[in-house]
C-alpha positions, 0 to 999 in steps of 0.5 A, a space after each residue: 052527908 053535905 053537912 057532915 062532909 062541911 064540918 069536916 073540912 072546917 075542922 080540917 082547916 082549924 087544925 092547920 090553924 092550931 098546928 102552926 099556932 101551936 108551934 108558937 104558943 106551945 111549943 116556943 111558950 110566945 103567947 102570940 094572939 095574931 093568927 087571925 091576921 095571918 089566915 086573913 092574909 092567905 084568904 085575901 092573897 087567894 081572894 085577889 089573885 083569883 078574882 082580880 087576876 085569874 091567877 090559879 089557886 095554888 099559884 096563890 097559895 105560894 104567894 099568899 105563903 110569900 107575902 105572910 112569910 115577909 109580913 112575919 118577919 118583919 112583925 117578929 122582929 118586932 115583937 122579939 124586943 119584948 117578953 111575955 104580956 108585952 108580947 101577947 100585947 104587941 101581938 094584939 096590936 098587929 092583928 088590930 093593924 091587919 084588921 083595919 087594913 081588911 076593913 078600910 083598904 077598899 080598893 083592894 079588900 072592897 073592904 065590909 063588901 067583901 070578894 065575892 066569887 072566888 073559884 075552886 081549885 082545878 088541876 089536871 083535869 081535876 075540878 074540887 068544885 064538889 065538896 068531897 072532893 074539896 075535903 079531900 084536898 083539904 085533909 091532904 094539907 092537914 096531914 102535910 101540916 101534921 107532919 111537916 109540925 112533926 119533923 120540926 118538934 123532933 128536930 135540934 131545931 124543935 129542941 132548941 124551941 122547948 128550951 127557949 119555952 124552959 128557960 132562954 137565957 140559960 141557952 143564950 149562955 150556952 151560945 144560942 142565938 134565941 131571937 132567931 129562933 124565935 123570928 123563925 117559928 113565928 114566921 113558918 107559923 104565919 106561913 102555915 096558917 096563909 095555907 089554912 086562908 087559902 083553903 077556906 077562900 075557896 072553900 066558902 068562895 066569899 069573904 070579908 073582914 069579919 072572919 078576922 078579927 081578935 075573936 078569931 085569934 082567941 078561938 085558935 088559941 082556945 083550940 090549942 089551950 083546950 087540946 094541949 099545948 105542945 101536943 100536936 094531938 092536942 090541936 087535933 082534939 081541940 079543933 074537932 071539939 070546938 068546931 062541933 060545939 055550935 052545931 050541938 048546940 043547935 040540934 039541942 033545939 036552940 035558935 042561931 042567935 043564942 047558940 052564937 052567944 051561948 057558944 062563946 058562954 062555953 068557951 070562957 067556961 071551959 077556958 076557965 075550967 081549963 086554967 083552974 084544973 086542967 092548964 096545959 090542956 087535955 093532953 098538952 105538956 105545957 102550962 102557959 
């Protein structure tokens, strides 16, 4: 029970993950491939606060919400200078960026020691210390996302996002100010995806830099290629199926170390099938 309560609140988070994402990517068509660095902000703002300064977990939440949300700004405003693989490069070289500061910045980040420690939420007399009741907080925040991301694609705001994905310049002739647009999504994205960091701090109580690198990022963005892009079902579907293939993969009977490798053999097979014959994902609307 312990097991299959830990699977779904991983898959809980990943959907809060490729909700957001999916929003950028699907929704906008920026192929951006910096999530990881974004969840990585929210896992080391709840991280820091919690242990180095007693702040209270949804207290972090905010802040770590805050600070993705200003890091985003100014990333966006970056990389709304440039289009298409230049921007899924600039991307890229942000999440190096963030990467190497988890690493490196030791004095903060104890750097490849990682935080150790990290308490669980507790409210009104209400401990998350138990898993199930952890899951419950966690699927409250994926419904919250889910609806939240629904609000935004049935909104003129939302309408005005899948025409900058059809065709920008025909709504920059009509008057649309696009790059705002598109600094806009970007950073609400940054912002969700801090959420889904906080949740998994102090859920696994210890982290480190290695939850964040560039692979990470590919894995959100193969949940949202997978599910559908620009389909908020999509980014369920895919986070459910990706997140269950390793533990498949070991009840077949095979060894950790080769159902870890194995596992990203599947994904760039499946990524590759996708692209062949399926590129807007099982149930998405839009082709990258």
């Amino acid at each position: 029970m312990e097991y299959l309560i830990h699977l779904a609140i991983l898959i809980a988070i990943y959907v809060i993950l490729s909700l957001s994402l999916n929003l950028v990517v699907g929704y906008t068509g920026l192929l951006s491939v910096t999530h990881a660095a974004f969840y990585g902000i929210g896992v080391y703002a709840t991280a820091i606060l919690a242990t180095k300064l007693g702040v209270s977990f949804f207290v972090s939440i905010l802040i770590g919400v805050i600070v993705s949300s200003i890091i985003a700004l100014a990333v966006g405003m970056i990389l709304n200078r440039f289009k298409d693989d230049y921007y899924a490069l600039g991307s890229f070289g942000f999440n190096v960026i963030i990467f190497s500061i988890f690493l490196n910045w030791q004095d903060l980040t104890r750097g490849p020691l990682g935080i150790p420690g990290i308490p669980r939420p507790n409210i009104f007399s209400i401990n998350f210390s138990e898993n199930l009741i952890f899951l419950m907080l966690v699927v409250l925040f994926a419904v919250l996302v889910y609806f939240i991301s629904c609000f935004v694609v049935d909104s003129s705001f939302g309408r005005v996002l899948k025409g900058i994905r059809e065709d920008e310049k025909a709504l920059q002739v009509f008057g649309y100010n696009t790059h705002h647009y598109k600094l806009s999504i970007f950073v609400i994205g940054g912002a969700i995806a801090a959420v889904a960091g906080s949740l998994f701090a102090a859920y696994i109580s210890f982290i480190d830099p290695s939850t964040f690198t560039l692979n990470e990022s590919i894995f959100i963005l193969a949940i949202i290629i997978l599910g559908g892009l620009a389909n908020l079902r999509g980014s369920i579907l895919g986070a459910i199926f990706l997140v269950l293939i390793p533990e498949i993969l070991r009840f077949v009977g095979m060894p950790n170390e080769i159902a870890a490798q194995m596992r990203q053999v599947i994904y760039g097979i499946i990524l590759m099938l996708l692209m062949l014959y399926r590129p807007q994902g099982l149930i998405g609307e839009y082709k990258l």
